[in-house]
C-alpha atoms as a printed R data frame, in Angstrom:
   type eleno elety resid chain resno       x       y       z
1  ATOM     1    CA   UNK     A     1  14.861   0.186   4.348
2  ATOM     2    CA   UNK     A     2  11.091  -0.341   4.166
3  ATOM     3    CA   UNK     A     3   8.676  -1.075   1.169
4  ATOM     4    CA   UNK     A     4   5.049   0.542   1.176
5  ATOM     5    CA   UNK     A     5   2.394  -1.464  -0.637
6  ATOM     6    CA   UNK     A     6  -1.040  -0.221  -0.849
7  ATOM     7    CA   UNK     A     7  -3.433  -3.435  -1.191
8  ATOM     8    CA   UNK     A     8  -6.770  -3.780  -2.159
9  ATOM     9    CA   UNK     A     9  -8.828  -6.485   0.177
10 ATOM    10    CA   UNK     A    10 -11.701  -8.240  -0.928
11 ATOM    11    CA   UNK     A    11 -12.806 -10.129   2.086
12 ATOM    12    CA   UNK     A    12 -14.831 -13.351   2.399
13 ATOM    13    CA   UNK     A    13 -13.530 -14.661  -0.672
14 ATOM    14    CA   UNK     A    14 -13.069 -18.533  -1.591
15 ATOM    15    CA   UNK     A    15  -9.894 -18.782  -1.067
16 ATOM    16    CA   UNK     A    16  -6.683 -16.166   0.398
17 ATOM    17    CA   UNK     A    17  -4.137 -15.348  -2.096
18 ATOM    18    CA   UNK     A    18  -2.700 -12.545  -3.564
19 ATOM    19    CA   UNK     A    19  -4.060 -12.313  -6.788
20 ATOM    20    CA   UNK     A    20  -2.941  -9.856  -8.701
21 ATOM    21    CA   UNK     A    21  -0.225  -7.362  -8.863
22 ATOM    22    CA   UNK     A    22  -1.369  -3.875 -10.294
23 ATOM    23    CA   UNK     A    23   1.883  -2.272 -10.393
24 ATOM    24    CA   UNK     A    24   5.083  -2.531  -8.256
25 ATOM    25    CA   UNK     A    25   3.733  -1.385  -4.931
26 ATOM    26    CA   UNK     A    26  -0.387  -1.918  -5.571
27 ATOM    27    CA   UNK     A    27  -1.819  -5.628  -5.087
28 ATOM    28    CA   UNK     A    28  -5.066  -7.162  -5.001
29 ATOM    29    CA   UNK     A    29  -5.221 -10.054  -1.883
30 ATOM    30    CA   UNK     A    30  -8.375 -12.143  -1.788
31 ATOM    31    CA   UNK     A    31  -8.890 -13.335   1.768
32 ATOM    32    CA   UNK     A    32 -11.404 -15.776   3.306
33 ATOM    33    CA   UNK     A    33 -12.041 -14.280   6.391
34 ATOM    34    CA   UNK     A    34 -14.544 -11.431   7.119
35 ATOM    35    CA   UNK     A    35 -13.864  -7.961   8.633
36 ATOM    36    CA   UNK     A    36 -14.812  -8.470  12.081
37 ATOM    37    CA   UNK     A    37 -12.257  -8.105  14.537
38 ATOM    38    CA   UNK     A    38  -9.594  -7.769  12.795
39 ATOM    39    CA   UNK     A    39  -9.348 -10.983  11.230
40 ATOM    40    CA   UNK     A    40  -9.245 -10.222   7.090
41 ATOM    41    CA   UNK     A    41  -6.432  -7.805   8.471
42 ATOM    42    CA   UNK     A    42  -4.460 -10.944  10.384
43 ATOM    43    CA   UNK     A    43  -5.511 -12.972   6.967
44 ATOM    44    CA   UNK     A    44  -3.827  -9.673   4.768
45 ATOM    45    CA   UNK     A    45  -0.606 -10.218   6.879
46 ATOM    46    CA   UNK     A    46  -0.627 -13.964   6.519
47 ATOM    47    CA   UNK     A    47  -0.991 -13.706   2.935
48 ATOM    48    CA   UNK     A    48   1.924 -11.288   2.172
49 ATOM    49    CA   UNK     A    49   4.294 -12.062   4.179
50 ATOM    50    CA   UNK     A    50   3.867 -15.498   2.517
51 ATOM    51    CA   UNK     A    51   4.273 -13.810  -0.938
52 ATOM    52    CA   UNK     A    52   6.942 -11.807  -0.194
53 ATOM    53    CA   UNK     A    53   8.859 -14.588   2.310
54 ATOM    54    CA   UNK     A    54   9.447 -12.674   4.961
55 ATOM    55    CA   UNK     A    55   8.064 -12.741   8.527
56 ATOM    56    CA   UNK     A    56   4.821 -11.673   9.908
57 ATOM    57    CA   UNK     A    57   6.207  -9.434  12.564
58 ATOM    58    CA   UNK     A    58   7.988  -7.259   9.198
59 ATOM    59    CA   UNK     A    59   3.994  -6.705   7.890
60 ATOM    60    CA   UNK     A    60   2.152  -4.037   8.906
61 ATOM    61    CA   UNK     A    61  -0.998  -2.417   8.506
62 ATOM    62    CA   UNK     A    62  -0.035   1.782   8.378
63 ATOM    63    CA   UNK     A    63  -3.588   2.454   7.192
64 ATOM    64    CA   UNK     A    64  -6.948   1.703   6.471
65 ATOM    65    CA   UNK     A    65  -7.230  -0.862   9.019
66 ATOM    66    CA   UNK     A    66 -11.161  -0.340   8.201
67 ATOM    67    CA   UNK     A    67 -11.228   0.027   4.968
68 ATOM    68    CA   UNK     A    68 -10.474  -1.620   1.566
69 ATOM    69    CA   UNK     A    69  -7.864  -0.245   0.713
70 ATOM    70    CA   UNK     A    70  -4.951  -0.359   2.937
71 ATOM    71    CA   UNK     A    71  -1.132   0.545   2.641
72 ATOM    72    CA   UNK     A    72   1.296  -1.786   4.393
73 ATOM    73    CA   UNK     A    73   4.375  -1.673   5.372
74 ATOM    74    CA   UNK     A    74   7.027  -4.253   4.858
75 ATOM    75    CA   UNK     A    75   9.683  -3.908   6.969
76 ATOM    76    CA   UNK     A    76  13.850  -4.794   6.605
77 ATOM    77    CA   UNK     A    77  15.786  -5.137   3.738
78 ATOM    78    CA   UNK     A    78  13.873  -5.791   0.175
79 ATOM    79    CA   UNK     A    79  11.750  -8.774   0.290
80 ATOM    80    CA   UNK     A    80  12.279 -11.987  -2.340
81 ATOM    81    CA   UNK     A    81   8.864 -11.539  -4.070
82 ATOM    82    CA   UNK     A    82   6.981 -15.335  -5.427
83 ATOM    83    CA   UNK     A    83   6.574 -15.658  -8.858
């Protein structure tokens, strides 16, 4: 069983963290680092699998690794979401 999120990123932002939840597979992640080389994507991963407390290696990007908007998989059984 896998979950599919789509996310909206806003790169170079203050501080990473999920910050808001639009419905129950649509979040908005703030991320500090900027989109070159693939880094606000690593920073994307970092921040939900810390969210949803599960590993890294169960995130994935599907699409829009170049874009804004991205939908990402989560892989594995359903993941404990942080209040």
């Amino acid at each position: 069983m896998s979950m599919l999120l789509t996310v909206h990123v806003k790169p170079r932002a203050k501080k990473s963290a999920l910050t808001q939840w639009l419905d129950e597979t649509t979040v908005k992640i703030d991320v500090t680092a900027a989109p070159e080389g693939g880094k606000a994507n690593e920073a994307v991963i970092d921040v939900l699998a810390d969210a949803l407390r599960v590993s890294k290696s169960r995130v994935r990007i599907v699409r829009g690794a170049t874009a804004r908007m991205k939908h990402v998989e989560i892989d594995g059984r359903q993941p404990k979401i942080r209040a």
